[in-house]
N, C-alpha and C positions, 0 to 999 in steps of 0.2 A: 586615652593614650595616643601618642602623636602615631601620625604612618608611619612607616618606612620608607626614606628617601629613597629614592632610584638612585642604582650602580651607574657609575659612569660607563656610559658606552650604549645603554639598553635601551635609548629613545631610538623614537621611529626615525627621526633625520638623520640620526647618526647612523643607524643602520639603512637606509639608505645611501645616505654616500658613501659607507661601506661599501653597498653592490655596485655604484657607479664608476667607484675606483676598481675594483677587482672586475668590472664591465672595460674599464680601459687598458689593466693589466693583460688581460687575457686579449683583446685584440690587437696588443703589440707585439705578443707572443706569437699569434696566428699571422702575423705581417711578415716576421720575422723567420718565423718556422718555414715558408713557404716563401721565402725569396725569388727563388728562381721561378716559379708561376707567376712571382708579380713582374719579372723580368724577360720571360719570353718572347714579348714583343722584340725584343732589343735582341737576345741571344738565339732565336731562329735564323734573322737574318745575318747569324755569326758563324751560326753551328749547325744550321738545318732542324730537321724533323728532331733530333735528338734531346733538343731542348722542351720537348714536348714531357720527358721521363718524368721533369719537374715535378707534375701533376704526382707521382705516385706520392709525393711525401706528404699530401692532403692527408690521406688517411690517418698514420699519425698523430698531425695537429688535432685532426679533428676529434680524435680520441680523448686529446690530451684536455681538450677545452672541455670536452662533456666533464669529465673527472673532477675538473677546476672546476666546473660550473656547479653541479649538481652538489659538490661540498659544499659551495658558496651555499649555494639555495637550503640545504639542512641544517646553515650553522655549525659545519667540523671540520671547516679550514683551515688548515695552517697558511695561506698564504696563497693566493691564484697563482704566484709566480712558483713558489713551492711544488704545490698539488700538481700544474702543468709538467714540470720538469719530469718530475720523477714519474707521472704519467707514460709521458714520452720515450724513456729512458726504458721502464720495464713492458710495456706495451708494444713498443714498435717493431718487433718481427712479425708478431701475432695478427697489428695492424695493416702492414705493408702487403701480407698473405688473403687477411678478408677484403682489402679495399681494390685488390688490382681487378676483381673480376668485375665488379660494379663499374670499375674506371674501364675497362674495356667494351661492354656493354653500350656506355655512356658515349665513347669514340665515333664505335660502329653507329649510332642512332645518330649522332654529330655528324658525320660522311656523309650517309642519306640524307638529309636537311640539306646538307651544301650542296652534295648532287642530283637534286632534284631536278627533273628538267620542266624548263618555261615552257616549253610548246606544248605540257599539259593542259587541257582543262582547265580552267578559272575554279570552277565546284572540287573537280577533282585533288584539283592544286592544294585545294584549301582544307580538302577532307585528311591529304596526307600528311603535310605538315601539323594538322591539330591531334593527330593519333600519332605521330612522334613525339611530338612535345608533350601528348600526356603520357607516353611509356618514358619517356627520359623524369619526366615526375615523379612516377609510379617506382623506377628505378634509381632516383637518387631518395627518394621516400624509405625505400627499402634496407639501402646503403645507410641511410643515419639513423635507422634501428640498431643495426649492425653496429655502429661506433658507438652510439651509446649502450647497447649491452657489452659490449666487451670492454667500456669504459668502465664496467659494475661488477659485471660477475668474470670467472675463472671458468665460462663454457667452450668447451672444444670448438676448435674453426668451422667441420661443418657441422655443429649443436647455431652454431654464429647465424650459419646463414638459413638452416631450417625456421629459426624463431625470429629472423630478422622478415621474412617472409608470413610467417606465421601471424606476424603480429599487425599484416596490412588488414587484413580481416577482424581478428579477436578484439582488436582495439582503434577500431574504425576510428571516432571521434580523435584518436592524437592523430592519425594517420593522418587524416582529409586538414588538420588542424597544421598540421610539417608542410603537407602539402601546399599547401594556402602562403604560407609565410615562404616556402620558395618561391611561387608565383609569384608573388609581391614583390620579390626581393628582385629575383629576376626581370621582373618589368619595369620597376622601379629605376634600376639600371640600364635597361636597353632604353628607357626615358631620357634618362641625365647621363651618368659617363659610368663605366668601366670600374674607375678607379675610384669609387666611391665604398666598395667596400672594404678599402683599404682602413676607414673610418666606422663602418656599421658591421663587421665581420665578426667583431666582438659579440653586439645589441643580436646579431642573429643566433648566433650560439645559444645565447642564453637565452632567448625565448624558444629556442629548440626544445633545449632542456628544461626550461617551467613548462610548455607544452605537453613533453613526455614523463613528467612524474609520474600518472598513472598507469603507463605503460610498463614500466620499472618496479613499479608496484605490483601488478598482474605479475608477472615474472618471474618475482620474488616470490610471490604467494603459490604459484603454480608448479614453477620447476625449480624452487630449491627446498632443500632442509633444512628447516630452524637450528639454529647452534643452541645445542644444552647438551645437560647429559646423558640425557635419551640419543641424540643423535652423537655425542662422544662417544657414546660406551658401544 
């Protein structure tokens, strides 16, 4: 008896450039979503310090991309551009509320960095800024638990940040793994320019989120209840 031809659509290239394209949908979304972070340069020397608020609507975005991402990666997307929207739409007070303390956090460690003083120590120099730059790690490592769990589940703000915390530990391996890919990202750009993640803002998202599958999975398995009728009833 002959096989059964393959459905169109169900080959490996095609689903690939599936993710390629919904890899560029969603970093024009996050380009876009976040204008005025890509514009501060320009609107400080406009507006002052105020132009700095930009930053809060990171949170959000970043919400909205895990949401897009993470459907992309299981196959139940309606559309990056879809899933992000409406991500955004029903997530962002909830987002704006878990992200500012992370972004605040993130400022105060940015200050110290800049106000370091020269007349330190060479060793000493070197011992403070590499214990900042690994608590601004540690602290934005923390922050993208946080948006991807609240990109998934319906957990109370502070349920958000107990398990965003929790899970630097319980799920070492994604953690040191988030970790990793910021360093990279970040270095990669203090290499070359700035504006280069105008272009890989997307690519990082989404290896956020392949990275944190298992974390999401723990999670799941841990602190929620299976939907049936046992748990209906």
């Amino acid at each position: 008896m002959a096989g059964r031809k393959p459905e169109y659509g169900s080959g490996p290239l095609f689903k690939a450039a599936g993710i390629v394209y919904g890899v560029m949908i969603g970093d024009a979304l996050l380009v876009l979503s976040n204008v005025l972070v890509v514009l501060v340069p320009v609107l400080v020397g406009v507006i002052g310090p105020v132009a700095l608020l930009g930053f809060v609507l990171v949170g959000p975005s970043v919400v909205a991309s895990c949401y897009a991402f993470n459907r992309l990666l299981s196959g139940e997307d309606s559309g990056v551009f879809h899933d992000f929207v409406k991500s955004y739409r029903s997530n962002f007070g909830q987002a704006v509320v878990v992200w500012l303390p992370y972004l605040l956090l993130l400022a105060i460690i940015g200050f110290n960095l800049a106000v370091l003083p020269g007349s330190l120590d060479a060793g000493l120099l070197t011992a403070a800024r590499t214990g900042l730059v690994g608590l601004a790690l540690m602290v934005c490592t923390a922050a993208l638990n946080a948006m991807l769990l609240l990109s998934r589940f319906t957990f109370r703000t502070r349920d958000i940040y107990r398990l965003s915390l929790y899970a630097l530990g319980a799920q070492r391996r994604v953690s040191l793994g988030n970790a990793g890919i910021l360093f990279v990202t970040a270095f990669g750009l203090l290499m070359t320019t700035a504006w280069l993640i105008l272009f890989a803002g997307g690519l990082v998202a989404y290896l956020f989120c392949l990275n944190s599958r298992p974390l999401l999975a723990f999670v799941e398995g841990k602190f929620t209840v299976p939907a049936g009728p046992a748990a209906a009833g």
